[in-house]
VOFI-283443 format. One record per residue (C-alpha): residue in one letter; x, y, z. Coordinates in steps of 0.05 Angstrom, whole numbers, plus 5000, padded with zeros to 4 digits. Layout:
N
AXYZ/...
***
This chain:
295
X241228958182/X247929238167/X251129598226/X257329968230/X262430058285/X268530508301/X274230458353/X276530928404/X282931158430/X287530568440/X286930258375/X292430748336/X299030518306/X304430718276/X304030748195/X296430698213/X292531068145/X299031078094/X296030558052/X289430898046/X292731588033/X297431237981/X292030827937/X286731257945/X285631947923/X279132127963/X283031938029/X289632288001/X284532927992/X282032828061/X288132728100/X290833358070/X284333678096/X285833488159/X292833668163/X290234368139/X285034468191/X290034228246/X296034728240/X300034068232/X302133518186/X298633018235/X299532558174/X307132488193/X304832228258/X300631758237/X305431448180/X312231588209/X312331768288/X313631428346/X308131038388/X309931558439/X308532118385/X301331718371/X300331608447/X298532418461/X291332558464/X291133048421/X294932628364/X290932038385/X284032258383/X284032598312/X288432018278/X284131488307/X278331918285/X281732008207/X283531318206/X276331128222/X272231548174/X276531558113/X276030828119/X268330818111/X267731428067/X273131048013/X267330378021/X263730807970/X256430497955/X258829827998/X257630408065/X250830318058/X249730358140/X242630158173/X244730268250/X252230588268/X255830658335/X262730838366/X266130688428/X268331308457/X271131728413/X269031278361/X261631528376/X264032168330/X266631758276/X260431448266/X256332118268/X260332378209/X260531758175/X252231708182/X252032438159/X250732818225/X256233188226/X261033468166/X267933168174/X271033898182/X267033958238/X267433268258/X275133358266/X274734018300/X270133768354/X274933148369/X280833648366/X276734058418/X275033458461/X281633138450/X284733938483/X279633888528/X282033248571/X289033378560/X288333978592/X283833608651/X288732928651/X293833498668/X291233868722/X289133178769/X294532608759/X289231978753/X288731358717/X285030748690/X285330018695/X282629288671/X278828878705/X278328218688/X274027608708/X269527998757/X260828118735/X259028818732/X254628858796/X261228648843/X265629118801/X261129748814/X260229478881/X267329558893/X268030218859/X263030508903/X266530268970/X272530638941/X268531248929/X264931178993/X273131279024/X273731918997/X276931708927/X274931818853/X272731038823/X268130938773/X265630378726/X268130658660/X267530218601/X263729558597/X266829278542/X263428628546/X261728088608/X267727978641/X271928558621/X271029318655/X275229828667/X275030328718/X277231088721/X279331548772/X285031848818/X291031458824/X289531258897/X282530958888/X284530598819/X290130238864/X286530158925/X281129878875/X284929418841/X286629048909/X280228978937/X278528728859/X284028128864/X280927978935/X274027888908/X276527348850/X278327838787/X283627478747/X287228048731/X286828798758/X291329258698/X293329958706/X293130198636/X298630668596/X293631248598/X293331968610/X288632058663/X281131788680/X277431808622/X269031768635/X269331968708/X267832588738/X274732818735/X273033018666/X267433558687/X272734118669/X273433848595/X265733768591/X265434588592/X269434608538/X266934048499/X259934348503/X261635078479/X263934678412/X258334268402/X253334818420/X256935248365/X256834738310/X251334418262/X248133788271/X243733348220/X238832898226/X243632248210/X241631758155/X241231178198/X240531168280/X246931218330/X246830778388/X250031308439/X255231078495/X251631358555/X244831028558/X246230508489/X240230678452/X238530888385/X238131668369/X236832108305/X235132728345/X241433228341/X238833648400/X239432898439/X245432658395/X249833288413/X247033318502/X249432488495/X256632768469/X256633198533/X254432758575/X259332178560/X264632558581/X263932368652/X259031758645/X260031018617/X261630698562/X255330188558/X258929778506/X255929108520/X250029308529/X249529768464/X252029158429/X246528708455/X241229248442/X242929328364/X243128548363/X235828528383/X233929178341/X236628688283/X244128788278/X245928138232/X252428368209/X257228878245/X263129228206/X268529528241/X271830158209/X278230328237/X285030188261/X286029528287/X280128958307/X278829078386/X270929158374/X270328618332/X272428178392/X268628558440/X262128358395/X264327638391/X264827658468/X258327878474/X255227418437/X258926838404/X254726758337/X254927498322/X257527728251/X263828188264/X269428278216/X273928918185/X272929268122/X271828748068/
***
């Protein structure tokens, strides 16, 4: 079965898109789109601006998001989709790309989620960091002793055995990431981010995020979504849009989604999108799986 996966933030960069918007006149059509529905020419960004330009949330989160979907929507009849899922932000790319959501209102909701955090990241400094080398158990183990302190530490994104990160307030990430070196990680990195993605410092942004998706349409997709927060299959919009909410603040289950669309019979996985992170996440995971870019 042919499944198809998209990035999240993190994977932009500069001149990311121009080729697509040059040779192809559907993505030319859609990037103008875009630009239209944001107010801005985010398409001068993406092509021409500065990684610090890219690096905003609210840049980042639509252009990864453009990047991703005009990629598999200029596929024509070789996006043929049987199972589809995103890390992150990526999860929306894939709902418009299986036909859950339009991508007008695909890009509005990531605008309005992308607001959302920036607006959270900037009322509570916090943070977000790599941890390397350490199993899961010991890693939430740790995160919870944190917690247990009076800090914010969570288990983020388990991007594949051997490599989590973990969100929260700038104390508890760095009194995390010692106790982490202490228990035998090989490396504990604070990451270039704007604040603690999937932890519950993002509850204000979930308010916001959830007036959006209340107030826009969901289909039935063509093919089932294997959701971040519990990595299992859904077609169900009403399910499909309280998963959106929900991630917010919860996990990225990466690994395990991964491992669950293997054994629903994943045989080949195609990553749409800027750059090849998930592609080596799924090779991680398991060693003879099929994962390559846009062929």
């Amino acid at each position: 079965m042919k499944a198809f996966v998209f990035p999240g933030q993190g994977a932009q960069f500069v001149g990311m898109g121009k080729d697509l918007y040059e040779n192809s006149p559907l993505a030319k059509e859609l990037f103008e789109k875009a630009n239209e529905i944001l107010g801005y020419r985010i398409t001068d960004i993406m092509f021409e601006g500065t990684d610090e330009d890219l690096r905003q949330t609210k840049v980042t989160q639509p252009a990864v998001f453009l990047h991703s979907v005009i990629s598999a929507l200029c596929m024509g009849d070789a996006f043929q989709p049987e199972m589809t899922a995103g890390h992150s932000l990526g999860e929306f790319s894939a709902l418009v790309a299986a036909g859950a959501l339009s991508f007008e209102d695909g890009l509005k909701l990531v605008y309005a989620r992308a607001m959302a955090m920036q607006k959270a990241c900037e009322a509570q400094p916090s943070t977000m960091a790599a941890i390397i080398g350490l199993d899961d158990d010991k890693v939430e183990e740790i995160c919870d002793q944190v917690t247990a302190e009076g800090e914010v530490c969570v288990a983020a994104n388990f991007n594949c055995p051997g490599q989590i990160v973990i969100s929260g307030s700038i104390e508890g990430i760095n009194k995390a990431c010692e106790l982490m070196k202490v228990a035998g990680a090989k490396r504990a990195l604070p990451l270039k981010v704007g604040g603690a993605f999937h932890s519950p410092l993002m509850s204000p942004a979930q308010v916001e995020l959830e007036a959006a998706i209340n107030a826009t349409e969901f289909h039935t997709p063509k093919c089932p979504i294997y959701q971040n927060v519990d990595a299992l299959p859904h077609s169900n919009p009403e399910e499909i849009k309280q998963n959106l909410v929900a991630q917010l603040t919860e996990s990225v289950r990466w690994t395990q989604t991964v491992k669950n669309m293997l054994s629903d019979g994943a045989t080949d996985f195609t990553e749409c999108g800027p750059g090849a992170v998930l592609q080596g996440l799924i090779k991680k995971i398991d060693k003879e799986a099929s994962a390559h870019g846009i062929l």
